[in-house]
C-alpha positions in Angstrom: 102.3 6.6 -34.2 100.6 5.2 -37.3 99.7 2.0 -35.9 98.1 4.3 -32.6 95.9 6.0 -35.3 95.0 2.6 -36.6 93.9 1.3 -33.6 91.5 4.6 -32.8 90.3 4.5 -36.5 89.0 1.0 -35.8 87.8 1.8 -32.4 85.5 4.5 -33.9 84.7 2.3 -36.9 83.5 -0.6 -34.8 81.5 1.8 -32.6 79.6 3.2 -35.6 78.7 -0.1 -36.6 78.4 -2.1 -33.5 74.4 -2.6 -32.1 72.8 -0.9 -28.8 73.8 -3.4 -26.4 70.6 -2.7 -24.3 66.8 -1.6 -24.4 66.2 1.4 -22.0 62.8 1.1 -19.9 62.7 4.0 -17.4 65.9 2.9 -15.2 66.3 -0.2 -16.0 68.1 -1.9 -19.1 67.4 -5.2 -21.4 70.3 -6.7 -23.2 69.2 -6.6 -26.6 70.4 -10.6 -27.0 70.2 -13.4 -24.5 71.1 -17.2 -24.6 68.9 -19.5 -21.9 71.1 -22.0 -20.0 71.4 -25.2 -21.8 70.1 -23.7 -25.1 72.4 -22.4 -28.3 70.0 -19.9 -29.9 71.1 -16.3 -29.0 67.6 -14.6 -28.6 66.7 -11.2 -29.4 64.9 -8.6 -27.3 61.4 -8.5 -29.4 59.6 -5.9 -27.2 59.3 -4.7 -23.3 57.0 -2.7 -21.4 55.0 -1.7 -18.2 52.5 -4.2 -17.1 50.5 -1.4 -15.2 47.2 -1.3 -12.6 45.0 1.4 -11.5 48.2 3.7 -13.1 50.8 2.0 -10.5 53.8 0.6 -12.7 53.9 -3.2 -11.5 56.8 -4.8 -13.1 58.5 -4.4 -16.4 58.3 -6.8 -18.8 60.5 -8.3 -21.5 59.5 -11.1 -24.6 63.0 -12.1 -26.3 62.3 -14.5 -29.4 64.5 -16.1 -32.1 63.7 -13.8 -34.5 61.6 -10.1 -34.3 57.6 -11.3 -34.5 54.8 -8.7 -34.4 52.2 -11.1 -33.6 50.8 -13.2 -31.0 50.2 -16.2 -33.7 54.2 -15.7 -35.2 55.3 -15.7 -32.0 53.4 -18.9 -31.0 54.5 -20.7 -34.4 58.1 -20.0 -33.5 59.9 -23.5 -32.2 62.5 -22.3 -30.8 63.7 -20.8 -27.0 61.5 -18.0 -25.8 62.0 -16.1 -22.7 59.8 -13.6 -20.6 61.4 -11.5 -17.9 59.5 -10.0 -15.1 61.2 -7.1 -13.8 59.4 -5.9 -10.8 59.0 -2.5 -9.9 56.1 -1.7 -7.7 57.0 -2.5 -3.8 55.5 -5.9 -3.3 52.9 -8.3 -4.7 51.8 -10.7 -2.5 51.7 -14.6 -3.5 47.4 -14.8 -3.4 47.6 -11.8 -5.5 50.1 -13.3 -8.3 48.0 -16.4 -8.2 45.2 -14.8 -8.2 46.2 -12.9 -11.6 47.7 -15.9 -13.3 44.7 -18.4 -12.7 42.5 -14.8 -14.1 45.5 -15.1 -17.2 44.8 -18.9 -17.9 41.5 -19.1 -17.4 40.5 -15.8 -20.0 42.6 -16.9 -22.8 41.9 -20.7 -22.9 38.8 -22.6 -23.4 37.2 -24.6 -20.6 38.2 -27.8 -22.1 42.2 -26.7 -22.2 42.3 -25.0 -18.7 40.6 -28.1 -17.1 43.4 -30.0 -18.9 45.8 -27.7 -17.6 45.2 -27.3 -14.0 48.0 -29.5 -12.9 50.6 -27.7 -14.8 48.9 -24.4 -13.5 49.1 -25.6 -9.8 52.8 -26.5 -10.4 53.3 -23.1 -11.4 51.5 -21.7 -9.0 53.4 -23.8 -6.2 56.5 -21.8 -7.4 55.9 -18.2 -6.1 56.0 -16.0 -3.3 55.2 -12.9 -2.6 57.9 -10.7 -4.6 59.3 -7.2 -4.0 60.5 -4.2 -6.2 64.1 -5.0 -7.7 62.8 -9.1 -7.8 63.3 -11.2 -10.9 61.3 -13.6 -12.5 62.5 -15.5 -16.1 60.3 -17.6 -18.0 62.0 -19.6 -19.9 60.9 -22.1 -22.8 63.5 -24.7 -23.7 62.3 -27.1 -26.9 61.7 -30.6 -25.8 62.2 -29.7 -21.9 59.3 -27.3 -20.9 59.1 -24.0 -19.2 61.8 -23.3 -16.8 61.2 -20.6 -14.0 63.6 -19.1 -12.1 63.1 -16.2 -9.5 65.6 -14.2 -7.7 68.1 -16.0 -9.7 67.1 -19.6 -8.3 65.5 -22.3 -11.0 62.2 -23.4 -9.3 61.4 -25.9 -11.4 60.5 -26.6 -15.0 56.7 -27.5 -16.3 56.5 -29.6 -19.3 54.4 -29.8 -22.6 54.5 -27.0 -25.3 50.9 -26.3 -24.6 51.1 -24.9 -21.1 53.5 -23.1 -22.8 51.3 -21.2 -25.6 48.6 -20.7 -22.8 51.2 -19.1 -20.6 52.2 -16.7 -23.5 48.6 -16.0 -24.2 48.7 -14.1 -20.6 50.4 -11.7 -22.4 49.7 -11.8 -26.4 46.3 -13.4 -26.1 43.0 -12.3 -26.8 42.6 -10.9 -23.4 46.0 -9.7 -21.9 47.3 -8.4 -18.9 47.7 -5.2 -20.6 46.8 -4.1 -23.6 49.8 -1.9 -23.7 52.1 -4.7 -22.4 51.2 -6.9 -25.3 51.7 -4.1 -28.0 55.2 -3.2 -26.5 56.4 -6.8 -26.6 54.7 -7.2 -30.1 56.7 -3.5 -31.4 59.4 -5.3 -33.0 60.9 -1.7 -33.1 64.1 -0.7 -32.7 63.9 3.0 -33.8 63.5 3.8 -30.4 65.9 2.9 -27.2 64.9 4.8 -24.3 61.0 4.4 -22.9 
């Protein structure tokens, strides 16, 4: 009997002390930790939030870091793994549309001289999607000395090499002109005083 009550003392214990496993947005959860595939940094869950137009939710979106950054310039001085998830939500974005909003992305937030140098990278990464439906998932993953690694619907599609086109695809988000302004301040919050959106 005593040994019983041990074992539900240190349930109870370890549930008082043990972290929210996830991030509540709406209906769907984030795992407040991650580990990319052929990395060993567990990653934590910095910020997430709606990436909205003309008030229609389009997907949610997630920016795990090695440590909790609430800025666009920490973030981009971190060296390690970075991740951004793309959880869509709105019924579908067709591929000239995606394109369309990442060549508007690069283009805002670079100079000339650095998107000219990047369109090669940017047309490998555009190569990559299709047109994607509510419930599709897109991680963007940055692996030290390998590149940026995309997978949707849980298949890789390839990896795009060179920190820079790295930093210029996080400026889509963080940079001086974002998707969404409210996008970037939920994945710059840093907060976890609050668990459900």
């Amino acid at each position: 009997m005593k040994k019983f009550v041990y074992i539900l003392l240190a349930i109870a214990v370890s549930a008082c002390f043990n972290p929210v496993i996830a991030k509540k947005l709406g209906d769907l959860n984030f795992p407040n930790h991650v580990t990319i595939a052929g990395t060993h940094t567990q990653l934590q869950l910095n910020g997430v939030g709606y990436r909205t137009k003309f008030f229609f939710k389009i997907y949610a979106g997630a920016l795990y870091t090695e440590k909790k950054v609430s800025s666009r310039d920490a973030v981009q001085a971190l060296n390690g793994p970075k991740r951004v998830v793309m959880h869509f939500i709105y019924g579908e974005v067709g591929r000239e549309k995606l394109v369309d909003a990442w060549n508007e992305g690069f283009e805002d937030n670079t100079s000339a001289a650095q998107f000219k140098k990047l369109q090669p990278a940017i047309r490998q990464f555009d190569a990559m999607f299709a047109d994607l439906k509510k419930g599709d998932i897109v991680l963007l993953d940055y692996i030290p000395g390998v590149g940026t690694r995309v997978s949707i619907k849980g298949k890789v599609k390839g990896v795009i090499k060179g920190r820079d086109f790295n930093t210029a695809l996080l400026d889509i988000w963080l940079g001086d002109e974002p998707a969404d302004d409210d996008l970037k301040e939920a994945m710059l919050a840093s907060d976890d005083s609050n668990d459900e959106y």
